[in-house]
N, C-alpha and C positions, 0 to 999 in steps of 0.2 A: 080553226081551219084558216090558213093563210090564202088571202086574199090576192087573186094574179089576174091579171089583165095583160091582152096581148095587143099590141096595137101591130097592123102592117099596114107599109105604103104600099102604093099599087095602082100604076102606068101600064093599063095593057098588060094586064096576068091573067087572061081569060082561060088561058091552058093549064095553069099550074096554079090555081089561088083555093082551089076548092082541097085542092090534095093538102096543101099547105094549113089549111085551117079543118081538115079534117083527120090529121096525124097531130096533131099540137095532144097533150095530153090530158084528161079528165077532170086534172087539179088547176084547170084555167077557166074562170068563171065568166070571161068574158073574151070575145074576141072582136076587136074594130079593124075592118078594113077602111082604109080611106082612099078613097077612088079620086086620083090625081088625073083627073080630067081625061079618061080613059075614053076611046072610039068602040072598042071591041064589046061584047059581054063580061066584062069583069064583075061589073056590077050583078049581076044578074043568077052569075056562077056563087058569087060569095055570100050572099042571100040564101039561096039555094043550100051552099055546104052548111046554114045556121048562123052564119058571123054579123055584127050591128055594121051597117056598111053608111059611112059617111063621104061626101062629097068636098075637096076643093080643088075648085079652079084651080085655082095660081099653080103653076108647075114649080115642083120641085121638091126634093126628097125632104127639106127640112117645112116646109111648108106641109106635106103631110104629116109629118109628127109631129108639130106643133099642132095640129085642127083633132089632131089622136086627142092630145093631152088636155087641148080646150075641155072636148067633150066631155072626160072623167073628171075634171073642175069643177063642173056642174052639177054632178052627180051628189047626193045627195049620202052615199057611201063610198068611202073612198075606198082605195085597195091598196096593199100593204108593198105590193111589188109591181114595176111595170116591165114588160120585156117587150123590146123590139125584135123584128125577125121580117126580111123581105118576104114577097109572096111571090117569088122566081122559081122558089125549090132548090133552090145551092143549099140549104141548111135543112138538117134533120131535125122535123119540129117536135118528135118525138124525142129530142136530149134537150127539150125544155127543161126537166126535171133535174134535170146534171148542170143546167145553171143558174139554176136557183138554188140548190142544194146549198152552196157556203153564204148563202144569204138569212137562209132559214136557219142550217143546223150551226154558223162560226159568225153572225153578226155583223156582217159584211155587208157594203151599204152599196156594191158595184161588181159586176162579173161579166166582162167580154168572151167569147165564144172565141176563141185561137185556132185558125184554119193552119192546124201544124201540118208540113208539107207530107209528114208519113201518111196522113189520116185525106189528104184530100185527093180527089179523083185525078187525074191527069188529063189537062188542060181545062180543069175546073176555074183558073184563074188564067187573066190571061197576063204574059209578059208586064206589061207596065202596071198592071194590078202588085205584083210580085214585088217590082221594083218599087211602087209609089209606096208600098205599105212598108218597106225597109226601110225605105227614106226618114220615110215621116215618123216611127218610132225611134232608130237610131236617133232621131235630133231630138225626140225627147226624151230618151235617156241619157241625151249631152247636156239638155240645157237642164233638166227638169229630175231628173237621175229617176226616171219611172222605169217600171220593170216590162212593160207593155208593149208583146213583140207581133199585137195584128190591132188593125180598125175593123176587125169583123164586124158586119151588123146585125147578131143573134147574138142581144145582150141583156141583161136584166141589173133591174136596179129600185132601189127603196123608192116608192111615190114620194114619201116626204123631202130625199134627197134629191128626187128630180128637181122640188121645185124649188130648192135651194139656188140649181145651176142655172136658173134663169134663163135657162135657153133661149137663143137668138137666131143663129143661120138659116137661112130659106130653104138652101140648096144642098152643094155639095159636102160642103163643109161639119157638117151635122153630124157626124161618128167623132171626129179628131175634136172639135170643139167640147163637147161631151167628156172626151177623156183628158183634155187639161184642163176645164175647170175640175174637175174630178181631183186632180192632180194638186192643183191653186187650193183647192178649198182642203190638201189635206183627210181626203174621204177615202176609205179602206177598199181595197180593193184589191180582186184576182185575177186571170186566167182560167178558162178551162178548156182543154183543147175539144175541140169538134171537128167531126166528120163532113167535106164538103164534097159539092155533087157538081158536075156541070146544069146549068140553069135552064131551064124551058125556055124557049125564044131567045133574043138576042139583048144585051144588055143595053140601055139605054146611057149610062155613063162608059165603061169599060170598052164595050163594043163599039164606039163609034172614038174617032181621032178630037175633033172638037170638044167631048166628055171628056174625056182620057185625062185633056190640054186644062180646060176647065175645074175640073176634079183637083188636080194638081196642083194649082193655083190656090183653089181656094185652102188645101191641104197647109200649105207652106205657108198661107197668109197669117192663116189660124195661128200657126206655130213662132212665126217671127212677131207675130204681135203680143204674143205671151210674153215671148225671152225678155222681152225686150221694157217691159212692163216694172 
């Protein structure tokens, strides 16, 4: 039996976090929310729906998934795959199974969720979502000749190969980072398209101009400090 563990960040997902970790599929033996300093019941909701619910402070999406992957460090059993997945509800946690599928059955050590625009809801992403996620693969399949045409965050990937990528970013940067060491290190990787939904509540990067602006940055930093490597 293939060992999967779900890690989600989660700022204020009091409306949609319970749904998210209670559509996730049967063949996930574990689910950790990490409560990024949330006001609302988040905490409260994700407990509730069954999920291990971890706290940190520090804000910021890569700061959550870093305290995700502490935690299974420790563990005393590791697990063979880890997937990320917001707790907004943009993604069906139920085609968990369809991205892990070419991990299990073709030995594939990485597989991003592809929000192909047939398959997503309208106005599921907003404008500079669209844009920024064009941008920033176009340039790495200039510099980097990758075939990787979204930074979706409904992804999965080998435990042993995460910890190869030595993960670093705090913040926004944490998806794109992810897929060029991926890329650097030469580790096999797919596509799989998914279905996207418009999110519960309002986005915390996308949704606001400062995120957007921020996001962006870090996006480009990532990428110009690869090429350039």
């Amino acid at each position: 039996m293939v060992n999967i563990k779900v890690i989600i960040p989660a700022f204020n997902e009091a409306d949609s976090i319970a749904s998210v970790i209670n559509e996730l599929p049967k063949t996930v033996s574990e689910t950790i929310v990490v409560n990024n300093n949330s006001s609302d019941e988040t905490v409260k909701n994700a407990e509730s729906a069954g999920a291990t619910v971890l706290t940190e402070k520090r804000k910021g999406y890569g700061y959550a998934c870093l305290c995700g992957m502490d935690y299974v460090a420790k563990q005393s059993k590791k697990p063979d795959i880890i997937v990320f997945i917001d707790g907004d509800y943009s993604d069906y946690p139920e085609e968990l199974d369809k991205i892990v599928a070419p991990i299990i059955e073709n030995d594939l050590d990485f597989v991003v969720g592809a929000r192909k625009k047939s398959l997503r809801e309208e106005g599921s992403m907003t404008p500079q979502q669209v844009f920024g996620n064009w941008l920033a693969t176009f340039l790495m399949q200039l510099f980097f000749r990758a075939k990787f045409t979204d930074l979706g965050p409904f992804r999965a990937i080998k435990y042993e190969k995460l910890k190869e990528l030595e993960m670093e970013d705090k913040t926004y940067g944490w998806t794109v980072e992810m897929q060029l060491k991926i890329l650097r290190k030469k580790m096999t990787y797919t596509e799989v398209p998914v279905r996207y939904k418009k999110r519960i509540g309002v986005s915390k990067v996308s949704g606001t101009v400062k995120g957007s602006i921020f996001a962006g940055i870090k996006i480009l930093g990532w990428i110009f400090k690869y090429s350039i490597k």
